[in-house]
N, C-alpha and C positions, 0 to 999 in steps of 0.2 A: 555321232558325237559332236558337242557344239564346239566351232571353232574360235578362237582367243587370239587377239593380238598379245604378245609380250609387255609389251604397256599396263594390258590388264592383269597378265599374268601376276606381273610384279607388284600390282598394288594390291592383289589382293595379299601377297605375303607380308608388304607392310603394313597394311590399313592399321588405322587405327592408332598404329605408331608414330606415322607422322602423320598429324592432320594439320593443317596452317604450319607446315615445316619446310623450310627449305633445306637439302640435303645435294653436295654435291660432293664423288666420291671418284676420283678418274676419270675426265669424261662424263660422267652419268649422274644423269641433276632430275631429282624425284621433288615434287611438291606436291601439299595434301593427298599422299601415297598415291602418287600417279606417276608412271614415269615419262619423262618430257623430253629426254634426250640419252642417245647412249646405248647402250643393249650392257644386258647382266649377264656374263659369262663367271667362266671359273674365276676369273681374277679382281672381279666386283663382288662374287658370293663367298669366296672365301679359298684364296690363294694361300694363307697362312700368312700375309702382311697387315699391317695397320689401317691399310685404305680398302678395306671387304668393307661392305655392308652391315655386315654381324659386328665386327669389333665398333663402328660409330655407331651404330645403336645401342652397344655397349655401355659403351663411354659416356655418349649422350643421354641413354634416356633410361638406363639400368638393366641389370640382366635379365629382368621378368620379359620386358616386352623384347629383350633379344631373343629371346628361350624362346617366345610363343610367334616368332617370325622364321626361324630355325624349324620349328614347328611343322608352321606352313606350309614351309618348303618342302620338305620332306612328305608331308600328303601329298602335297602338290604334282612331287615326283611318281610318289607311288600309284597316286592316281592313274596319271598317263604312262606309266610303263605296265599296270595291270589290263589300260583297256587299249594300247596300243600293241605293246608287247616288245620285246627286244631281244631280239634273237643272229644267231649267224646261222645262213646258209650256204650249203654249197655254192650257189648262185652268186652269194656277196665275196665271195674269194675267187672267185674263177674270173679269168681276164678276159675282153672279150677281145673284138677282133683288130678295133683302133689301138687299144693298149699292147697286144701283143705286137705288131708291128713298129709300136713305136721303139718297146722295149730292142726287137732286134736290128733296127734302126740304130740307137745307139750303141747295142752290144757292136754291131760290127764296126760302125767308126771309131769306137773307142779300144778292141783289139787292133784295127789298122793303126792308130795313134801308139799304142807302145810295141809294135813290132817293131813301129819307124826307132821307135826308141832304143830298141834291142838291135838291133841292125848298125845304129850311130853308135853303139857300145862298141860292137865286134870290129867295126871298121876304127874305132878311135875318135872318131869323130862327136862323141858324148862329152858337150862343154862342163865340166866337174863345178859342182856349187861349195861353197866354202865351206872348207873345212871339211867334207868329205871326198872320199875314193869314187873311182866312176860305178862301183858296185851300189854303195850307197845311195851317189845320186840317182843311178836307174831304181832303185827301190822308189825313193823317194817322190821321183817324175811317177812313176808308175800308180803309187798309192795317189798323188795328186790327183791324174784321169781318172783310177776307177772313182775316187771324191765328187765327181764332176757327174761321171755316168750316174752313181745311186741318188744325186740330187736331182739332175734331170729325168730318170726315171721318176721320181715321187712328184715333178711337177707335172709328168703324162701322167700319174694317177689320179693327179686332182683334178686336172682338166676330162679324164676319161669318166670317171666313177659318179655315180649317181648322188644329189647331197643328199639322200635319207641312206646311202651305204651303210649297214651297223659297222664295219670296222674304221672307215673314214671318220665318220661320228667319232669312233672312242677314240683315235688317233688325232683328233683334230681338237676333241677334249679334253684333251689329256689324262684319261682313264688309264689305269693300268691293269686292268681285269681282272679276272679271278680261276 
């Protein structure tokens, strides 16, 4: 299968649309349907705001040649998910061996962290935050760490997981599946 800079990718869903145009839209500046700077994610092709792609072709140049850039797209996609394909496997959910040590890396510093905090209750010694009971604030401390753990776990996933992962992909794309 032949390989495509994104540059290309992009102009060919504009072509035609803009030729002798200059188009800048967040960051991402397209002339004569080329693009020159930027990368087209979900929030250039169409976040559901005013600064997508679709809606200034819109506005610009009518809805014919937004429909038939829309269009594009959409082969475009379908293209490469027929001859690439997109699937999950067992293999893309299973952690391997850096990840799982990380995760219990953190699980144990982060259980050592609110025992201390359960320990500073029982003894009295848990500084109360305002306006709450020390039951409260141990919830509250508590719900804080584990906050802390599920963020630094999802940053050992990015750093662990491969970027053609199918669920990092929709996770990073903001898919919400089916």
């Amino acid at each position: 299968m032949a390989q495509f800079a994104s540059a290309q990718l992009s102009g060919s869903v504009v072509k035609d649309a803009l030729k002798s145009v200059f188009v800048s839209i967040t960051d991402v500046i397209i002339r004569n349907s080329e693009l020159l700077a930027g990368s087209m994610d979900k929030s250039t092709l169409g976040s559901g705001s005013k600064s997508n792609i679709f809606y200034v072709l819109l506005c610009d140049w009518g809805e014919d040649i937004s429909a038939k850039a829309m269009w594009r797209l959409a082969r475009l996609t379908s293209y490469f998910i027929m001859h690439r394909g997109f699937s999950i496997g067992i293999g893309d959910v299973t952690p391997g061996q850096g990840l799982l040590k990380a995760k219990h890396d953190l699980l144990d510093a982060g259980y050592s962290k609110c025992d201390q905090y359960i320990q500073a209750l029982q003894e009295g010694k848990l500084q109360c935050q305002p306006g709450c009971s020390e039951e409260e604030t141990l919830e509250a401390v508590i719900l804080k760490e584990l906050s802390v753990i599920r963020d630094h776990a999802g940053k050992a996933c990015l750093r662990e997981l491969h970027p053609s992962n199918s669920p990092l992909v929709m996770a990073l794309s903001g898919s919400k599946g089916t």
